[in-house]
MARBA-3410 file (N, C-alpha, C, O; in Angstrom, 1 decimal):
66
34.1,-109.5,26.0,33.4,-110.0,24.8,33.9,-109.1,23.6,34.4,-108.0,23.8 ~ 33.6,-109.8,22.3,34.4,-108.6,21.1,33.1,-108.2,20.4,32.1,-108.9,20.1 ~ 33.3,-107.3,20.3,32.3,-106.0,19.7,32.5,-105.4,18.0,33.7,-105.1,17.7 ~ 31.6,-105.3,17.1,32.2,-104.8,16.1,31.4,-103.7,16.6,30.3,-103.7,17.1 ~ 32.2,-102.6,16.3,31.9,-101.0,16.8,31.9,-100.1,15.8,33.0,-100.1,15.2
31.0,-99.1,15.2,30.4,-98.3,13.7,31.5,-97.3,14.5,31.4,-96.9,15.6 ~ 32.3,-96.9,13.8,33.1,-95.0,14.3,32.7,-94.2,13.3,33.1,-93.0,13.4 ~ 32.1,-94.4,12.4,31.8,-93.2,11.3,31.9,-93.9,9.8,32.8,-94.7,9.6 ~ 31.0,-93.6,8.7,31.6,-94.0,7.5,32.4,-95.0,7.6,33.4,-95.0,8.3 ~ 32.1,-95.9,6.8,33.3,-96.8,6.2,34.6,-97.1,7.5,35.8,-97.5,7.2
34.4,-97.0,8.3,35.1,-97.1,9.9,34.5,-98.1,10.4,33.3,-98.0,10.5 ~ 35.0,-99.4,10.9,34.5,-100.4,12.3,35.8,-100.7,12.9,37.0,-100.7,12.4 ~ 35.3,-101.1,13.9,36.6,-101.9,14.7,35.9,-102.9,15.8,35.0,-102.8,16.6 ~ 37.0,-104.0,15.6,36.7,-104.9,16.8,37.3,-104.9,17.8,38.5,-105.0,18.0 ~ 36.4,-104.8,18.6,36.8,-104.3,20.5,36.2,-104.8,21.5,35.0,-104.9,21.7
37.5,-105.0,22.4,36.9,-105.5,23.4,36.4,-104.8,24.6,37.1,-103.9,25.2 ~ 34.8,-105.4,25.0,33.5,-105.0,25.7,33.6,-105.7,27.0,34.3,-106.7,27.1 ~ 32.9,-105.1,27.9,32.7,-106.1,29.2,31.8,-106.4,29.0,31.0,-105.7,28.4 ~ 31.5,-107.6,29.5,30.3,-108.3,29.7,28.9,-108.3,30.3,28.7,-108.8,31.3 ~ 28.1,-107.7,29.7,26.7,-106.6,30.3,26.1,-108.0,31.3,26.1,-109.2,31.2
25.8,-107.2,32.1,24.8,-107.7,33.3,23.9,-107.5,33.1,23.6,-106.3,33.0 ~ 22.7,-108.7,32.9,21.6,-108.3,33.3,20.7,-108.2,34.2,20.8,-108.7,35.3 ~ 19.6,-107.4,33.6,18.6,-106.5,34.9,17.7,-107.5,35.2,17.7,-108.6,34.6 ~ 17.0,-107.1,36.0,16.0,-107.6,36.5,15.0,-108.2,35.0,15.0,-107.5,34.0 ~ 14.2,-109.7,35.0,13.4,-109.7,34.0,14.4,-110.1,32.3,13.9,-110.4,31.2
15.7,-109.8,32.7,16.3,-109.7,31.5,17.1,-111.0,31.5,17.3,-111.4,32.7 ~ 17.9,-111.8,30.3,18.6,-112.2,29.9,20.0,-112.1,29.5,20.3,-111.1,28.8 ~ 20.9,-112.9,29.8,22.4,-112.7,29.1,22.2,-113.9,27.6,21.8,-115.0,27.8 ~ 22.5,-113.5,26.3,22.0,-113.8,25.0,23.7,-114.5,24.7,24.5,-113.6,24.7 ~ 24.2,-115.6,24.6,25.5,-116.2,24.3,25.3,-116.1,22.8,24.4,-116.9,22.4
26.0,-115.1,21.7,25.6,-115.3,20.4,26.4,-115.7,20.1,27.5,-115.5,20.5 ~ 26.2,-116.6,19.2,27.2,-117.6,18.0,27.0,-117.7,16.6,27.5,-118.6,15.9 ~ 26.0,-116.6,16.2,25.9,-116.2,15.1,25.2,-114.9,14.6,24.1,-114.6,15.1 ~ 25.8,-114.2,13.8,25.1,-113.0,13.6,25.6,-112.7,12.4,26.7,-112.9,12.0 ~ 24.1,-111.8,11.5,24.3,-111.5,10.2,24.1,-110.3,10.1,23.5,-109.5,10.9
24.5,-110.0,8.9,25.0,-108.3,7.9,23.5,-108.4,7.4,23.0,-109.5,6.9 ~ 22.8,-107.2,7.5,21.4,-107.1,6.5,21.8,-105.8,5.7,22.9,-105.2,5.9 ~ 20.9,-105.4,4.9,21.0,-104.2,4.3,21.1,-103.0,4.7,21.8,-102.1,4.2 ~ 20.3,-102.9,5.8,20.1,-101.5,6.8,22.1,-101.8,7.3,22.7,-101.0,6.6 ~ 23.0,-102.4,8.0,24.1,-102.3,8.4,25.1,-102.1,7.2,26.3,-101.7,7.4
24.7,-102.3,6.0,25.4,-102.2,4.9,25.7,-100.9,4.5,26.7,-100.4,4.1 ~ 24.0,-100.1,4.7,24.0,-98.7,4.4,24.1,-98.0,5.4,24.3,-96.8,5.2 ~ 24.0,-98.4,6.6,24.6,-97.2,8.0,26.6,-97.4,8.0,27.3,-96.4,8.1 ~ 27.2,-98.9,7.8,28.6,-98.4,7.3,29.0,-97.6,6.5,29.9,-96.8,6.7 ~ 27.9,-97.7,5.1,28.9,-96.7,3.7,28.0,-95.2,4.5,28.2,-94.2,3.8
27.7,-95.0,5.0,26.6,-93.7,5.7,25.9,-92.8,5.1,25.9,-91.6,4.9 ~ 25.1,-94.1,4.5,23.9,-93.5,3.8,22.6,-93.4,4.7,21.6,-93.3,4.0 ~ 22.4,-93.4,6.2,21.3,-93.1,7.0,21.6,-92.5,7.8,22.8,-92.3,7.7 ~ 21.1,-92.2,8.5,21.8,-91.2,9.8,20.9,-91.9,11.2,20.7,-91.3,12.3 ~ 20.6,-93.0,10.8,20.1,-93.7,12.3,21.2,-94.9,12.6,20.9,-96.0,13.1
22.8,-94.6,12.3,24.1,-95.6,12.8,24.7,-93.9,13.7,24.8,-92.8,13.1 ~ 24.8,-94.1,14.5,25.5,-92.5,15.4,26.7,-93.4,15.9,26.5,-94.6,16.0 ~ 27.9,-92.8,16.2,28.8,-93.5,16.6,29.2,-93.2,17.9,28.5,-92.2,18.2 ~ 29.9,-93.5,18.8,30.4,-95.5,18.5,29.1,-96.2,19.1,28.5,-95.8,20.1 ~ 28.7,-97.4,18.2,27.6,-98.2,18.0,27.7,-99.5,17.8,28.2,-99.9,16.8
27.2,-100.1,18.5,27.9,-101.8,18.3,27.2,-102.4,17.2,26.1,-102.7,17.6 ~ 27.3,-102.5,15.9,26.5,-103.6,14.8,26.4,-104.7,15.0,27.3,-105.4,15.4 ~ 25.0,-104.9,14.6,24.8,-106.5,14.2,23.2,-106.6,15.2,23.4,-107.0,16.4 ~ 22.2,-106.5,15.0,20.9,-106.4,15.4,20.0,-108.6,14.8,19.0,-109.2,15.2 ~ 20.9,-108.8,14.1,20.4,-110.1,13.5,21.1,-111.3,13.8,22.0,-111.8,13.1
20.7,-111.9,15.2,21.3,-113.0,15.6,20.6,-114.1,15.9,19.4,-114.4,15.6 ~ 21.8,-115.1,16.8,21.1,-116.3,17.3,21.7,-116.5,18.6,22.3,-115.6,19.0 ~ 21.6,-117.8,19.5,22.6,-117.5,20.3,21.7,-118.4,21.2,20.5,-118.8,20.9 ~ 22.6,-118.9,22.9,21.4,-119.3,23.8,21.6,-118.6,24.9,22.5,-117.8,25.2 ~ 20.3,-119.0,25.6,20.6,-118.1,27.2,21.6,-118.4,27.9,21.7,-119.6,28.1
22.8,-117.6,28.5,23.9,-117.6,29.3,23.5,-118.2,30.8,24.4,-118.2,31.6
END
């Protein structure tokens, strides 16, 4: 799967992830849409210090169960 991945400041890259398994109780999430909010705007330019790298962005999606 492709990953946008935070490396530091003004740094991302798209990379490819394996495919998480899930656990017991848990779900695989098929996303087909996901948005940029303000908090991902200001952990790229690294104005917070709650983006630590390497960190996969993007917390605001949609998607169905796998």
């Amino acid at each position: 799967m492709k990953a946008l991945v935070y490396e530091g400041p003004k740094r991302q890259r798209i990379l490819e992830r394996e495919r998480p398994q899930p656990g017991q109780g848990e779900v695989l999430v098929r996303i087909r849409a996901c948005g940029i909010c303000g908090s991902d705007v200001h952990g790229y330019l690294g104005l917070t210090g709650r983006r630590l790298a390497p960190m996969v962005m993007g917390h605001e999606f949609a998607g169905e169960i796998a």
